[in-house]
N, C-alpha and C positions, 0 to 999 in steps of 0.2 A: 681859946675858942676861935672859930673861923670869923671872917666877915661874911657877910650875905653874897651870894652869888655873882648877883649884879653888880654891889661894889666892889667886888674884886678884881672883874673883868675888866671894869673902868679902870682901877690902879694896874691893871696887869696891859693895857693900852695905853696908857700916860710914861709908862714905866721902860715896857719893852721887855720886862724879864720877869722871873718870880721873885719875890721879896718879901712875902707873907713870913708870919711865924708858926710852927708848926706845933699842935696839942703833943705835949711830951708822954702822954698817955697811949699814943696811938702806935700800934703795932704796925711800923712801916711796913715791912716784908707782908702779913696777910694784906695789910689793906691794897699794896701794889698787886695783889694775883689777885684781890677782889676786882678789882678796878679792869684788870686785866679781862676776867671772865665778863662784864658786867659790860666790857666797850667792842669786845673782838678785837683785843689790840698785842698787836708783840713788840716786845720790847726786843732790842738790838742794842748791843754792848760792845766797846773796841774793848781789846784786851789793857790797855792805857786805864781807862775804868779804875775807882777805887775797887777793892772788893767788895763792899757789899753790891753795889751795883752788878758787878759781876757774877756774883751769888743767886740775884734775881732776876737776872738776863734769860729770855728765852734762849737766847745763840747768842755768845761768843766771838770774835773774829779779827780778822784785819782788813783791810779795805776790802779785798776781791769777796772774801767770803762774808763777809754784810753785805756789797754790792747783790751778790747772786740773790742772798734769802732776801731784799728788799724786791728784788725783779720779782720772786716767784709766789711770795708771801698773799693767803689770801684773805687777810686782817683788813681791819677797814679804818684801823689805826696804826699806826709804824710810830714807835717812841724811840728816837735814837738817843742813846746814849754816848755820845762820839762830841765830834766836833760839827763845826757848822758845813763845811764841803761836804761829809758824807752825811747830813741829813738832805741836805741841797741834790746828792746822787740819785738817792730815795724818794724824793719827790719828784726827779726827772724821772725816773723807770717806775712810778707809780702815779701818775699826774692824778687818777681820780680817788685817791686816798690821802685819808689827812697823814701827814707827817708832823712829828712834835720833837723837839726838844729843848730839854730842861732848861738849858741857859743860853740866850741868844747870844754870850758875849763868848760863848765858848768859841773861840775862832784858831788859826791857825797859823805859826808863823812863817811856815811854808808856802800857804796858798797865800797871805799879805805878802810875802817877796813876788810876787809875780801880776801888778797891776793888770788889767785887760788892754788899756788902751798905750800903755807902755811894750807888751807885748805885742801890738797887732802891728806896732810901727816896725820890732826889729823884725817881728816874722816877713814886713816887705819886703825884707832887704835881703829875701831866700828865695824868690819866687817858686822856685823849681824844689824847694824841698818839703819835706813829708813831713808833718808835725807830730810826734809824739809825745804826748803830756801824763805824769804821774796823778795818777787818780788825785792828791793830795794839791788840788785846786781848783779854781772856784767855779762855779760853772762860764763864766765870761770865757773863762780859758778853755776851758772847754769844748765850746763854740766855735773855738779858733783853731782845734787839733782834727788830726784825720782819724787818732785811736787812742783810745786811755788803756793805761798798763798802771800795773802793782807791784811793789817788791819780788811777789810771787811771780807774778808772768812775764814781767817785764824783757828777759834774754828770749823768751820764745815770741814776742811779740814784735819786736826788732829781727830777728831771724826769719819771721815770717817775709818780712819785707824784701824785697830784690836786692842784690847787692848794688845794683849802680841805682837804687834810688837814694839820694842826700837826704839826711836826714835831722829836723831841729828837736831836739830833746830839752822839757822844761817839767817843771820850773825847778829841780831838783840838780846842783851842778855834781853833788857827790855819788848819789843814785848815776849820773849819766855817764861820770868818768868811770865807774866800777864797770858801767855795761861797757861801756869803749874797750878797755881790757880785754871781760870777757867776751866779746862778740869781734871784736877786732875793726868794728866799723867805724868811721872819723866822723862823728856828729858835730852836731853845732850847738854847746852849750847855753841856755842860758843862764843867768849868774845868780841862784835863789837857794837859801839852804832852812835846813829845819834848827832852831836854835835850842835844840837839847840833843840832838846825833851831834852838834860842834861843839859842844861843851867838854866835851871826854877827856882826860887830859893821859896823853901816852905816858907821861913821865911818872903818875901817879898809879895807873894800871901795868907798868913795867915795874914798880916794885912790891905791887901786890902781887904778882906774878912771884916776885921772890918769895913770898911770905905764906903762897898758896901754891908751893912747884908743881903738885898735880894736877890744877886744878886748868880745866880749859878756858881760854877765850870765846866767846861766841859773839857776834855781831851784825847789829844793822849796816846795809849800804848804805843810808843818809850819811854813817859817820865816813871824817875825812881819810883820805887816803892814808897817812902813816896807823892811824889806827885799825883800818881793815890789816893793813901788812902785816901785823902780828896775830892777827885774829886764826886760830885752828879753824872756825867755819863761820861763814856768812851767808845769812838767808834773809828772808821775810820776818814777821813778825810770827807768825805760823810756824815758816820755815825752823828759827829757832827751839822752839818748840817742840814739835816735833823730833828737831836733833838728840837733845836729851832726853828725849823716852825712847831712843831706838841707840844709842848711843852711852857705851860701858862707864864712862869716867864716875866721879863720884861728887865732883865741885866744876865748878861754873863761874868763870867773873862775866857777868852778861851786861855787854855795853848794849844796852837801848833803854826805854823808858823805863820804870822801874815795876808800872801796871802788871808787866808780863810777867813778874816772880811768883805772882797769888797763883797762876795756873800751874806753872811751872811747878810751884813748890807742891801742886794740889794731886798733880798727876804723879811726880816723885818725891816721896815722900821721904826717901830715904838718902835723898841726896841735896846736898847745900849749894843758893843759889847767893852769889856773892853782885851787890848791884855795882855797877864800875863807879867809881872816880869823877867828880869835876874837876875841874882846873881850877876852883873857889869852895869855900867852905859853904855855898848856900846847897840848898837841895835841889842845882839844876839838871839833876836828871828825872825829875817828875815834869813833865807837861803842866805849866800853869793855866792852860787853855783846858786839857782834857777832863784836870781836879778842879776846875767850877762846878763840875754836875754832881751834886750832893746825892744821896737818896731822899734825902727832904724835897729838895727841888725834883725830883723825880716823881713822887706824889702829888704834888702839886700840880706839875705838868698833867699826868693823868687825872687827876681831880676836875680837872678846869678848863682842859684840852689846850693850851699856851702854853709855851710860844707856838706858833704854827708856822710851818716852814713855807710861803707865797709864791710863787714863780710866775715871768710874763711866759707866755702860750711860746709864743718865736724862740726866747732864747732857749727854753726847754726841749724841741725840738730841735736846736742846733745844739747844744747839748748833748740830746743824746745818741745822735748819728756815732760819734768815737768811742761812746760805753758802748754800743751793740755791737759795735764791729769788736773789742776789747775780749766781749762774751762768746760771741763766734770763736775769735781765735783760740780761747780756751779752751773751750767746748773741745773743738778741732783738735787738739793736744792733751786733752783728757785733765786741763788741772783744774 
């Protein structure tokens, strides 16, 4: 049985997150589309996402494509189910809508590699270059970039740019060296990585390759350079995706998070998705940041409208100067 309203709210502000118990009788899935109809609220799902959440996701995505449906959505609630930067995006491109998500502690340790006031010191030290920052940080950083890009955009996004503009690329140092590569342009790294794209261990997906000769590699740019080098294709989160429904093979060892196999598997049914390899027997290729958001704590959140995502007026406006220009250039490129 629930507590009373009000004391909840109190424990749910003492607390900072949901921690309640849930009636085992209650049909989560109705009650979340109850809840749904009952607030005018969409729910917003990263592919990272356990499945059931994913199950009861209005949309689906990875950054760029929850970015877009958060700008256009005309809900009066936005329930992320992500991490904390991209509920933080959603309340910057939606300031007069509530923004919620499940776990405040869902954070990221991409956007923690990239302090703000850490950053704004080495960005002095470039006057003259151009910041571009991977959607996957906080809005501080944000504030301090001229254009946010996505796995998805990110090469048209840099190509947009003039070739004698310099360029600092954060906080992603593996994302930046793939685009160096491919764009051919000499950026200025900074030194921040995601700590489940570095986990991958080539030595352990090099003999799963033996064990699975037909089977393709697919991969994130977060992962480090020797593991893209063998990868058949590298995309987005999307990207990946995508490949294998338009793409003959019949197996798949897919290095990124492991979220992405429920769609994957859901769209081919008839083909086997093999999740890559740690470098350790733990399971660090699931996001321990993305699997806090329960579907309990899901209900909850919409039950009780908390956590709620807060922003100062300033920084969200400096914020979100590099998401519109990010949108523009997409827009412009048709992705």
């Amino acid at each position: 049985m629930f507590m009373e309203l009000t004391e909840a709210k109190k424990n749910l502000q003492k607390k900072g997150f949901l921690d309640m118990e849930v009636d085992v009788r209650l049909d989560l899935f109705a009650e979340i589309e109850r809840l749904k109809k009952e607030k005018n609220a969409i729910l917003l799902a990263h592919y990272y996402q356990e499945p059931d959440i994913q199950d009861v996701a209005d949309y689906i995505g990875d950054s760029l494509g929850l970015s877009q449906q958060a700008a256009k959505t005309d809900a009066d609630i936005i329930v992320f189910a992500g991490v904390h930067f991209m509920a933080e995006t959603a309340k910057i491109l939606s300031p007069q809508k509530k923004v919620l998500l499940p776990d405040l502690k869902a954070g990221c340790s991409l956007a923690d590699s990239a302090p703000p006031d850490l950053f704004a010191r080495f960005k002095a030290q470039y006057p003259d270059h151009l910041v571009i920052s991977y959607i996957n940080c906080s809005a501080g950083i944000k504030a301090l970039s001229d254009i946010i890009c996505t796995s998805s955009n990110a090469e048209k996004i840099i190509e947009s740019v003039p070739k004698d503009q310099p360029i600092i690329f954060a906080p992603d140092r593996n994302l930046g060296s793939y685009l160096i590569k491919k764009t051919g342009r000499d950026m200025v790294l900074w030194n921040g990585a995601c700590m489940v794209h570095e986990i991958f261990s080539l030595e352990k997906i090099t003999k799963l390759k033996v064990r699975h000769p037909k089977a393709k590699i697919i991969a994130h740019p977060e992962c480090e350079a020797p593991i893209l080098a063998i990868a058949d294709f590298v995309g987005s989160t999307t990207g990946l995706l995508k490949f294998t429904q338009r793409d003959d093979a019949k197996e798949y060892i897919v290095v990124t998070e492991t979220g992405i196999l429920h769609q994957m598997q859901k769209e081919n049914p008839n083909k086997t998705f093999i999740p890559a390899p740690p470098n350790n027997a733990c399971a660090c290729n699931d996001c321990p940041h993305m699997k806090l958001n329960t579907l309990e704590k899901l209900y909850l959140c919409m039950e009780y409208e908390q956590p709620e995502i807060t922003m100062d007026e300033t920084l969200r406006i400096a914020a979100k100067r590099p998401i519109d220009r990010m949108l523009e250039i997409s827009a412009q490129a048709g992705l």
